[in-house]
C-alpha positions in Angstrom: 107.3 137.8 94.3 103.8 139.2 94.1 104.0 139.2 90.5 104.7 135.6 90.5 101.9 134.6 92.8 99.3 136.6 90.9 100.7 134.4 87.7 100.3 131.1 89.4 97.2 131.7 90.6 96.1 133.0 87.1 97.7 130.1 85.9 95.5 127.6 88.3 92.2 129.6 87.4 92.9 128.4 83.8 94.0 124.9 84.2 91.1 123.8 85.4 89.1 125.2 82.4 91.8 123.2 80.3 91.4 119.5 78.8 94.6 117.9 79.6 95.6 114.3 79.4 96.4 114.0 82.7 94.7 111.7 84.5 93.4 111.7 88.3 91.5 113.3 90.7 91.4 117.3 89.8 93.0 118.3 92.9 96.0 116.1 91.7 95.9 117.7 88.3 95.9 121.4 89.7 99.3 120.0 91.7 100.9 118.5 88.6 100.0 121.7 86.5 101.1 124.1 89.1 104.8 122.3 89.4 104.8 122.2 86.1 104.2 126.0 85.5 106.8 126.3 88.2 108.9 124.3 86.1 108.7 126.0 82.8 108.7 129.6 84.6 112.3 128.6 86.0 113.5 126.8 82.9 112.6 130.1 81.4 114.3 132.7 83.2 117.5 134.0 82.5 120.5 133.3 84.4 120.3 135.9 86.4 116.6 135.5 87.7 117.1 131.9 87.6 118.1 131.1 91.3 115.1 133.6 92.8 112.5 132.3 90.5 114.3 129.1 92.1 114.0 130.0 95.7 110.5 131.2 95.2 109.1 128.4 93.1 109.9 125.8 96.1 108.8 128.5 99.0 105.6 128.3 97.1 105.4 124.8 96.1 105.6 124.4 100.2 102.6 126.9 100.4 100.7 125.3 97.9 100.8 121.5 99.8 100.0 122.9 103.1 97.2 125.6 102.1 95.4 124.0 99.3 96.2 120.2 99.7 96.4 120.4 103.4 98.9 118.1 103.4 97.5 115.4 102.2 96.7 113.5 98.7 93.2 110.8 98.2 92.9 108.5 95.3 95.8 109.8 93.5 96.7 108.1 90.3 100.4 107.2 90.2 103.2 104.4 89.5 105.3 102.3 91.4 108.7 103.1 90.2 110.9 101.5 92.3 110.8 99.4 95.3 114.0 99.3 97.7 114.6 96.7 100.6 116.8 97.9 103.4 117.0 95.5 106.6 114.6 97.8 108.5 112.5 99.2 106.0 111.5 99.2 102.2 111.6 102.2 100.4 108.6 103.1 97.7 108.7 105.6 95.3 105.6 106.4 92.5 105.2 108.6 89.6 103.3 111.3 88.5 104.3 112.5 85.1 104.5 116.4 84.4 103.8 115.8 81.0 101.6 113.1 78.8 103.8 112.7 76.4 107.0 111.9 79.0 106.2 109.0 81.0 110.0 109.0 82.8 110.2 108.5 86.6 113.2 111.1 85.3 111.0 113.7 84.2 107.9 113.2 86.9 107.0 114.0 90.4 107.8 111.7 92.9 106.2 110.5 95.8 108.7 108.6 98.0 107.7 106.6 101.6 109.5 104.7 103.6 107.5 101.7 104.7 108.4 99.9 108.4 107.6 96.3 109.1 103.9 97.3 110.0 103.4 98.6 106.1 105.4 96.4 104.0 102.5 94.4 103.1 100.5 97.4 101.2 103.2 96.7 98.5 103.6 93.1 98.4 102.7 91.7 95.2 103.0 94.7 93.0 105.6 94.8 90.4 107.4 97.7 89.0 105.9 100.0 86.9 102.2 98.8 88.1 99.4 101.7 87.9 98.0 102.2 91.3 95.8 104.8 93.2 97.5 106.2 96.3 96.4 107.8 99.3 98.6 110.1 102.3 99.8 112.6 103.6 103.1 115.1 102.8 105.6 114.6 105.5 105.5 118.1 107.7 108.8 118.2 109.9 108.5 121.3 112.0 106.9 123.3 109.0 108.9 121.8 106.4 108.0 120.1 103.6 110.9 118.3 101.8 111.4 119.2 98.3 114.2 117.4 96.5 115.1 116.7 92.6 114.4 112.6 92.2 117.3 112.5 90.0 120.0 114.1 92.2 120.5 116.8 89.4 121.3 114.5 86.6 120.2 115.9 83.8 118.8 119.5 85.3 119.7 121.9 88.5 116.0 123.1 88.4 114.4 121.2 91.1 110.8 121.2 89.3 111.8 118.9 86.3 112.2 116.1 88.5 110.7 116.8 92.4 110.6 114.3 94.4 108.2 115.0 98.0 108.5 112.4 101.6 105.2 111.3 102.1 103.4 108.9 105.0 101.5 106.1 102.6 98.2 105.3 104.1 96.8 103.0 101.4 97.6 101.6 98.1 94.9 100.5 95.8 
């Protein structure tokens, strides 16, 4: 586990000397390279260090949104991927791709919210697939920080090819 800590953090020192594609504020860059590197260090591994490089990649994917994001996100470039009406609330989800060259809601981090009466306005008028700039906080429940694959496992059981965090939406611009 140490090993893999010292690597992400290595990792993180050298992304931000990189010139990536990505686009948005740096602090949402670092996240989207660090998931990814969490990503491609699972996708890596052999079966049989698959499942712990697993377990360790979301215990410090939790870390990493608590420490160094404190829990929240400003001015985060992302897009609205699906809107779904219920009859007491409309669920939002955006996109962050992991990579430039993959724009897939499939193949990106999502950022889902469930918007009450009192916040349904923030997304009226926006159409599917709109580029907006988001600002929040990750949903804390007792110290945990819900981590689940956006595409239920469809096409991969590593978590980090398709994550998909609760967040509280606080504005959409």
């Amino acid at each position: 586990m140490r090993n893999f800590i010292i690597i992400g953090t290595l990792f993180l020192l050298a992304s931000c000397r990189q010139n990536t594609e990505q686009q948005g504020p740096k602090i949402q860059i670092n996240f989207v390279n660090y998931v990814k590197f969490i990503r491609n260090a699972v996708n890596s591994s052999d079966e049989a260090n698959r499942s712990v490089q697993l377990n360790n990649g979301i215990l410090l994917t939790k870390t990493y949104v608590k420490d160094s994001l404190s829990l929240k996100f400003d001015s985060w470039q992302a897009k609205l991927v699906e809107i779904i009406e219920k009859p007491t609330y409309t669920e939002v989800n955006f996109s962050i791709p992991l990579d430039s060259s993959n724009k897939s809601a499939e193949k990106s981090i999502v950022l889902s919210t469930l918007l009450y009466k009192n916040k349904k306005a923030m997304v009226n008028g926006l159409k599917i697939g709109t580029d907006v700039k988001i600002s929040g906080f990750f949903i804390d429940k007792d110290g945990f920080i819900d981590i689940d694959s956006y595409s239920n496992y469809k096409f991969s059981k590593n978590v980090f090819d398709n994550p998909e965090f609760k967040i509280e939406l606080e504005s959409i611009e």
